[in-house]
C-alpha positions, -999 to 999 in steps of 0.1 A, spaced: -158 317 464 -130 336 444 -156 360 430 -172 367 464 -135 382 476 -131 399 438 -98 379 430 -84 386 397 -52 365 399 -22 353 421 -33 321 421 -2 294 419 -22 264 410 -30 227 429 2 207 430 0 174 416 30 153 435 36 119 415 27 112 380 -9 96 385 -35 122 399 -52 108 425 -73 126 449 -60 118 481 -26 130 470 -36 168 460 -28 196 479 -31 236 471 -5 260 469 -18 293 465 6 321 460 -10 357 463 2 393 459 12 419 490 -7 449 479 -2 485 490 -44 486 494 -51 475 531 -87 463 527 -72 443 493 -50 424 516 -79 415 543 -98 399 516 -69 383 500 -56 367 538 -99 362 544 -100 342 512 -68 322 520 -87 311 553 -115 301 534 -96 279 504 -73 264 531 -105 250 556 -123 240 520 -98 216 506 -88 207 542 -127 193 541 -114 171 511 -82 161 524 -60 181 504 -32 200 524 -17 231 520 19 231 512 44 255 528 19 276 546 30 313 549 37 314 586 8 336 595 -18 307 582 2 278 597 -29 277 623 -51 270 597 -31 250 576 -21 225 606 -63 225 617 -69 208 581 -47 174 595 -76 168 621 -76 131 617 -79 109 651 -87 143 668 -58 161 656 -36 133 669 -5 147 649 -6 180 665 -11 165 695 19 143 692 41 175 678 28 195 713 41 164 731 78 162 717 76 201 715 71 203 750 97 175 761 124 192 738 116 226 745 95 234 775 102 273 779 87 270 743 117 297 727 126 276 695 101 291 667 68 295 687 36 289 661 58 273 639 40 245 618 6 255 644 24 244 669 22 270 699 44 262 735 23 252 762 10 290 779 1 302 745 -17 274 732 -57 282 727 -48 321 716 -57 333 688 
């Protein structure tokens, strides 16, 4: 998949959280570089995307999402029907139902914006 989007680097590696590896505990943390080439970027954000929904697939998370891919990062928790996000939209909307404290944040979008991409 790397090759496809010609990546040549910026990759920060699969975080290994405890001292035993074990597969259900891996997530990715993929750090890449802001370049001045437009088209370089597309693939690079493209590629995120793709790397994010792939080890979503095998229950690895992403961890600390830039905040344009917290969409995709919060999709991967689908379990139950997504019934985290569905919880979060619940106390979102109960705490804040004008939806003005940090809209998208963590995938979470206030009530009249939810559904847009």
């Amino acid at each position: 998949m790397l090759d496809e989007f010609g990546f040549s680097g910026g990759i920060g590696g699969v975080d290994f959280p405890g001292s035993v590896v074990q597969e259900k505990h891996m997530g990715i943390l993929m750090e890449f570089l802001v370049y001045g080439d437009a088209e370089k970027n597309r693939r690079r954000r493209e590629l995120f995307s793709k790397l994010v929904k792939a080890c979503g697939e095998k229950g690895w998370a992403e961890y600390r999402a830039p905040v344009v891919f917290q969409d995709d990062a919060m999709a991967t928790f689908s379990f139950n029907d997504h019934a985290q996000q569905r919880l979060l939209e619940a106390l979102y909307d109960a705490i804040d139902p004008n939806g003005i404290l940090s809209p998208g944040r963590m995938g979470i979008w206030p009530k009249h914006l939810r559904g847009r991409s």
